[in-house]
C-alpha positions in Angstrom: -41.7 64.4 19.7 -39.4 66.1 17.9 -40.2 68.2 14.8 -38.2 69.6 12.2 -37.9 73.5 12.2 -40.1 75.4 9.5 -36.8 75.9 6.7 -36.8 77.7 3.5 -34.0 78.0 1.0 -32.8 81.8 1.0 -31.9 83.6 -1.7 -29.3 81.4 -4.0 -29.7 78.0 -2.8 -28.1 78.6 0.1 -28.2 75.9 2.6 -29.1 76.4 6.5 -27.6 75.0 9.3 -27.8 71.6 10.8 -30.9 70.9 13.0 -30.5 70.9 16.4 -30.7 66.6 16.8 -28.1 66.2 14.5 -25.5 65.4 16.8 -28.3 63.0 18.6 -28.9 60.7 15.4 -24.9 60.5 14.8 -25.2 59.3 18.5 -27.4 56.9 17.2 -25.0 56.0 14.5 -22.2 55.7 17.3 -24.1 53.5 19.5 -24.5 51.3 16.9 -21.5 51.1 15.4 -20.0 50.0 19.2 -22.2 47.5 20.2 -21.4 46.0 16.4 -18.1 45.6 17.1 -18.3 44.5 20.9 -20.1 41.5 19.7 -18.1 41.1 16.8 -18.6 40.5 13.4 -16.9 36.7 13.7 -16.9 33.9 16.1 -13.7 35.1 16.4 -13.8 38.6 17.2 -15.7 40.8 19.7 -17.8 38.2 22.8 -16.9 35.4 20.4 -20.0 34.2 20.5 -21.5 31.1 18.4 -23.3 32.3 14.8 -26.7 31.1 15.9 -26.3 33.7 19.0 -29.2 36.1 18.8 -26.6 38.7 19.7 -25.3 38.3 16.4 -29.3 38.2 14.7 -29.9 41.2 16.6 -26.7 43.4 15.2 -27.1 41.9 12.0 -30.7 43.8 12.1 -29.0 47.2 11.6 -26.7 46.3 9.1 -28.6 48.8 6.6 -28.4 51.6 9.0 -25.4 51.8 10.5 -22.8 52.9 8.2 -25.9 54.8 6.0 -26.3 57.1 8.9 -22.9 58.2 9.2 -22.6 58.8 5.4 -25.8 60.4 5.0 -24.8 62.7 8.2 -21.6 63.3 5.9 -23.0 64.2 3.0 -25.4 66.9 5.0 -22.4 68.7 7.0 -20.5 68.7 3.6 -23.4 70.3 2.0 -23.4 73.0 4.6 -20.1 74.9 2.5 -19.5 72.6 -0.3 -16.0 73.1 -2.1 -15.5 75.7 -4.4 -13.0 75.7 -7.8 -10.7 78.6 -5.6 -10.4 76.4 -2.6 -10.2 73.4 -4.1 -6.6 72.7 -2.3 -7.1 73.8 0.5 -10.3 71.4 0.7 -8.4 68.2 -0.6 -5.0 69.2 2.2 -8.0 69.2 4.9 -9.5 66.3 3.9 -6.1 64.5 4.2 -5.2 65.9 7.7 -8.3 65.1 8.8 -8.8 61.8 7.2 -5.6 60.6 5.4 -3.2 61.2 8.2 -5.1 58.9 11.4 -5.8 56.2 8.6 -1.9 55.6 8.0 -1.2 56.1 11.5 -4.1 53.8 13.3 -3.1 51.1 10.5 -0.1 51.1 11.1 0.1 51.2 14.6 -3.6 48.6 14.9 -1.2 46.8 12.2 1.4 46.4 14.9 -0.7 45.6 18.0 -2.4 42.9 16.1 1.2 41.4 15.2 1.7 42.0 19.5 -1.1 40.7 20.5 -2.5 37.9 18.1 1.2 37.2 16.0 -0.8 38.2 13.1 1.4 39.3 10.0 3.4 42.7 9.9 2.5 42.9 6.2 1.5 46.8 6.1 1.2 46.9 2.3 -2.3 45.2 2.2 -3.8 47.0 5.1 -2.4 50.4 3.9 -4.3 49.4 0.0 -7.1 47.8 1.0 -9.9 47.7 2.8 -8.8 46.8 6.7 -10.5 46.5 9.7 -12.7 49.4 10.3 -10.5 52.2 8.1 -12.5 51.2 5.2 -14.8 53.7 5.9 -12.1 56.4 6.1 -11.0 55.3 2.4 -14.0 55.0 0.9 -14.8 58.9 2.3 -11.8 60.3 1.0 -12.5 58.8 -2.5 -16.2 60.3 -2.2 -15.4 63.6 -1.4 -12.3 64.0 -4.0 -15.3 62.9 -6.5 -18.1 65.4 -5.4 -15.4 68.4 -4.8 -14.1 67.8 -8.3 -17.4 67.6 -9.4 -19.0 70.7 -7.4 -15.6 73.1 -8.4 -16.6 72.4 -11.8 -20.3 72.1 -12.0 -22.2 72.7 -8.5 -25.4 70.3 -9.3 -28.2 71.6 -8.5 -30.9 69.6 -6.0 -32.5 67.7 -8.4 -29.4 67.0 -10.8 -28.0 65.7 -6.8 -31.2 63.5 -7.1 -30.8 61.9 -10.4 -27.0 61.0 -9.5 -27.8 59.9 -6.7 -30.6 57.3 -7.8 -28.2 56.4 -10.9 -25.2 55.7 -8.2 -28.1 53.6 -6.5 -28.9 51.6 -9.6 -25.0 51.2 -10.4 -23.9 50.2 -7.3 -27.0 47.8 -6.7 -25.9 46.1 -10.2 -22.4 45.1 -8.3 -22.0 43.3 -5.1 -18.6 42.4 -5.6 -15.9 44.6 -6.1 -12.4 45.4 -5.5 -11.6 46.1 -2.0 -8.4 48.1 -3.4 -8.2 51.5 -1.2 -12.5 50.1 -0.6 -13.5 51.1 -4.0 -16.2 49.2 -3.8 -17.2 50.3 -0.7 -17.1 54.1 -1.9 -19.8 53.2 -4.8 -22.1 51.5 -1.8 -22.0 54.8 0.0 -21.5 57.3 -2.5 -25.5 57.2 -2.9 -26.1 58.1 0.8 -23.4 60.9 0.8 -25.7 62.3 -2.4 -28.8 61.7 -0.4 -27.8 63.5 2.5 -26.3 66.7 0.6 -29.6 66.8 -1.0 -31.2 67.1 2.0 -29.1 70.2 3.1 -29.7 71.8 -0.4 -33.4 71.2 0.2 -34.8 71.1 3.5 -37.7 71.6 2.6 -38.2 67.7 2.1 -37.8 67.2 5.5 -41.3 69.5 6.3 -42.9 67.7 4.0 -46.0 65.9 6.0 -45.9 62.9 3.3 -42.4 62.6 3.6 -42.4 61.7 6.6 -45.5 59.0 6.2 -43.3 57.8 3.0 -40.3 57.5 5.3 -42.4 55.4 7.8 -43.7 53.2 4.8 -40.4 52.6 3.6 -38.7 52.2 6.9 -41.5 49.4 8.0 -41.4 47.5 4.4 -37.8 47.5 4.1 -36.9 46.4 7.8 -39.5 43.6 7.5 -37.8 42.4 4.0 -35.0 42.5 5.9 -36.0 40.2 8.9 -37.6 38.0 6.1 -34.0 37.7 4.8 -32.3 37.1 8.8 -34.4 34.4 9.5 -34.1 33.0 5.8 -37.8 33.7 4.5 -36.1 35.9 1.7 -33.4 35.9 -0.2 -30.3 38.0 1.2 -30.2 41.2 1.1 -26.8 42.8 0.8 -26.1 46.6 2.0 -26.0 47.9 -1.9 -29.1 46.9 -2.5 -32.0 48.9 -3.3 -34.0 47.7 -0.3 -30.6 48.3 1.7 -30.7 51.6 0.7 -34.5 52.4 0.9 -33.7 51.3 4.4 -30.9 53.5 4.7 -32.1 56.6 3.8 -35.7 55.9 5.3 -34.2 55.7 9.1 -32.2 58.2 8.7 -35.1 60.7 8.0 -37.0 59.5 10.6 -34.8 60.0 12.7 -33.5 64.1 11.5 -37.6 64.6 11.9 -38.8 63.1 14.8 -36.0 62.0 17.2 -35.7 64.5 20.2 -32.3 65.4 21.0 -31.0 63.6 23.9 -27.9 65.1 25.6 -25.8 61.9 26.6 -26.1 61.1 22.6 -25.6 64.6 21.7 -22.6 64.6 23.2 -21.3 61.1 21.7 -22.1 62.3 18.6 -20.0 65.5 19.3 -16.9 62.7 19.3 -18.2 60.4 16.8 -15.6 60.9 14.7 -13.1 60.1 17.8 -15.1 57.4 18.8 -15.2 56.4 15.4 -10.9 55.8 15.4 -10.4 54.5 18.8 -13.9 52.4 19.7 -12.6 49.1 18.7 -9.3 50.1 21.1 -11.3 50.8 23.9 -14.2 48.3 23.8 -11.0 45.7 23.7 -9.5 47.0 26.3 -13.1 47.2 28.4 -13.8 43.5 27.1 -10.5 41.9 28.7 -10.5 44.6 31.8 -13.9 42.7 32.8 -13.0 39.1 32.3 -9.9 39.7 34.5 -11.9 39.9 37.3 -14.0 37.2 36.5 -17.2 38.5 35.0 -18.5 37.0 32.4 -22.0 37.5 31.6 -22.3 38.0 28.5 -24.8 41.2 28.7 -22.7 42.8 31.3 -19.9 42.7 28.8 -21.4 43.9 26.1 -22.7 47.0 28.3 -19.7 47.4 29.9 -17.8 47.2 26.6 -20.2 49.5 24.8 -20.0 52.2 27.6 -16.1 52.0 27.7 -16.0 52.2 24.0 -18.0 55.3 23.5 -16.4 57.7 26.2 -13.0 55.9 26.1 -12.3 57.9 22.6 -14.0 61.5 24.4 -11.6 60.6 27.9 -8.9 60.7 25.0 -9.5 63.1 23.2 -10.1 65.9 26.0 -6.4 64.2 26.9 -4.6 64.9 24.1 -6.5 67.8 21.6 -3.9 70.3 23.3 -1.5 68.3 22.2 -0.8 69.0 18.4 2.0 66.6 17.9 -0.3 63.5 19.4 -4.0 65.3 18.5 -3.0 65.8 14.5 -2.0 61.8 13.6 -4.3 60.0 16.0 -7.6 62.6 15.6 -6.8 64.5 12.7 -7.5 68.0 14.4 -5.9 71.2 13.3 -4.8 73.8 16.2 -8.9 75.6 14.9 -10.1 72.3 15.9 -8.3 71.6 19.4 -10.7 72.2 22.2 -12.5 70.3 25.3 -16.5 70.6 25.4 -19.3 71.6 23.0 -17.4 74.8 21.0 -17.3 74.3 17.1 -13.8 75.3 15.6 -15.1 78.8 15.2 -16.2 79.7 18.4 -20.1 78.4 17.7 -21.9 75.9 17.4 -25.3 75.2 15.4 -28.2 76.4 17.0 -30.4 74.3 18.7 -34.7 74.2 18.4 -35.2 75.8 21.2 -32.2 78.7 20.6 -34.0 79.1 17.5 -37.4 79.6 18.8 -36.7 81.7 21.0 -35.1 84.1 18.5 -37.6 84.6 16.8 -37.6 81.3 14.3 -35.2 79.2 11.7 -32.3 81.5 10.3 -29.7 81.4 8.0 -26.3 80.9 8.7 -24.6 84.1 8.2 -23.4 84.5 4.6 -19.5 84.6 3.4 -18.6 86.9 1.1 -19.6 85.1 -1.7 -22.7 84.4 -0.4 -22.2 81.1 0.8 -23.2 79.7 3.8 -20.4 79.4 6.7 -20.3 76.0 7.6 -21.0 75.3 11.8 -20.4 72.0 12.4 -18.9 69.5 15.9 -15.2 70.0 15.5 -15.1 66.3 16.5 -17.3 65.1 13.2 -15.6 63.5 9.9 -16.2 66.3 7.9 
């Protein structure tokens, strides 16, 4: 079993690194995210498989986790060196390099292939504006952290002012189901909660040591999930992802899974490339998909596997293909030349420590200070952030 390190907040509020499972539980996050869109979302997409398929039941049972652990995980590595009034440009041209940039180029170009492949329309205003396909997530992020950067040159909240927004963005974004999908506003008010929730967490590790945290998370966790199948098998009422219980659920799994999952390396290293994987998965697991029925297999498990394995280490093949590449690596991936490197190296040279690198210092230690006293941030040079 895998416990959380002993932390403490040093001197200022300044935050510590990650833990050393991080990259496992955003392995997690990848994992699910694939085999979500292998079996598709629609009879129409993915196995194409009827509704009543209990493939379909059985992703639909981590709709409230998915995307919340990839936000929350967000929210964490952003809290590691959050943005400052001074660096406030150089933050937002980042930002757009590393998020802006691949979502005008994969639209375009999935834009494109769709119109090749399925003579769907070359309309590129609506999928460049709205929400489309799987970008959504990559416009509701940039609209997140433009918001807490503004807010955090200005203001820098502390933990428990992070706490209060966060359970009033909760409350406001339960209140509305349905809005605009113009650049995925509304889906930036359903995760702006979990990108709050998850920078408290780096501003106060602390929670995470907490024995009855982690029997509250369990509580939560096992009351929300069970609400949840309630609501699958129609015992309940629906419950959509910006509800409350959507986002107990949310935040519950995700601390279960920071304080007791173990790393595992073959999801250590996904995670590494989740942001990669994150880009090209629905490319690859495609690609997997058709590669298998031309040769005349067709069970549906052994496509799904098959799928799922080609669309998680289809994005890493490509990426340790093209990150020397600056004119292909910058549009499709977003890296800078600090970010272009093969393996487990952050963009500075090191990585975050792991338990047992920590232990055998000597304990849990503080990431070394900037000049200002800040923490530097050590983070996958392959994540969102």
């Amino acid at each position: 079993m895998f416990h959380w390190p002993q932390t403490k907040l040093v001197g200022s509020g300044v935050p510590l690194s990650p833990p050393g499972n991080l990259e496992t539980v955003r392995g997690v996050a990848c994992l699910l995210l694939v085999a979500y869109h292998v079996v598709g979302n629609t009879v129409a997409r993915g196995l194409k498989l009827p509704p009543s398929s209990d493939w379909h039941y059985a992703m639909a049972s981590f709709d409230l986790i998915r995307m919340p652990l990839f936000t929350i995980l967000s929210g964490f590595l952003y809290g590691q060196r959050r943005a400052q009034l001074h660096e406030l440009q150089a933050f937002a041209l980042k930002k757009l390099r590393r998020l802006g940039l691949p979502l005008l180029v994969l639209t375009v170009l999935t834009v494109v292939g769709r119109h090749w492949v399925y003579g769907e329309s070359l309309d590129l205003i609506t999928p460049l504006s709205h929400s489309y396909e799987h970008f959504w997530f990559l416009q509701a992020l940039l609209i997140i952290f433009a918001l807490i950067a503004l807010v955090d040159s200005i203001w820098m909240p502390s933990a428990e002012v992070i706490l209060i927004l966060a359970l009033g963005a909760a409350f406001e974004s339960s209140r509305h189901s349905e809005l605009t999908t113009l650049f995925s506003i509304g889906s930036a008010l359903y995760l702006v909660p979990y990108f709050l929730f998850g920078l408290l967490l780096s501003q106060s590790p602390e929670i995470l040591n907490n024995r009855h945290t982690g029997w509250l998370a369990i509580v939560v966790a096992a009351a929300t999930l069970w609400i949840h199948q309630l609501s699958l098998l129609g015992y309940f009422p629906e419950i959509t992802r910006n509800s409350l219980v959507g986002l107990g659920c949310g935040v519950a799994f995700c601390v279960l899974m920071l304080r007791f999952l173990p790393r595992i390396q073959i999801l250590h290293t996904v995670g590494h490339y989740s942001y990669s994987i994150y880009l090209w998965h629905v490319v690859f697991a495609a690609a997997g998909r058709v590669a298998f029925i031309a040769i005349d297999i067709s069970a549906t498990w052994i496509l799904f596997l098959g799928s799922v394995v080609v669309g998680l280490f289809g994005p890493i093949l490509l990426h340790k293909s093209v990150h020397k590449l600056p004119i292909i690596s910058t549009p499709i991936l977003g890296l800078s030349d600090s970010r272009r490197m093969t393996g487990g190296g952050s963009a500075a040279g090191a990585q975050p420590r792991t338990v047992e690198a920590h232990v055998r210092a000597g304990g849990w230690r503080r990431s070394r200070p900037q000049r200002k006293g800040r923490a530097i941030r050590r983070e996958s040079p392959h994540s969102i952030n």
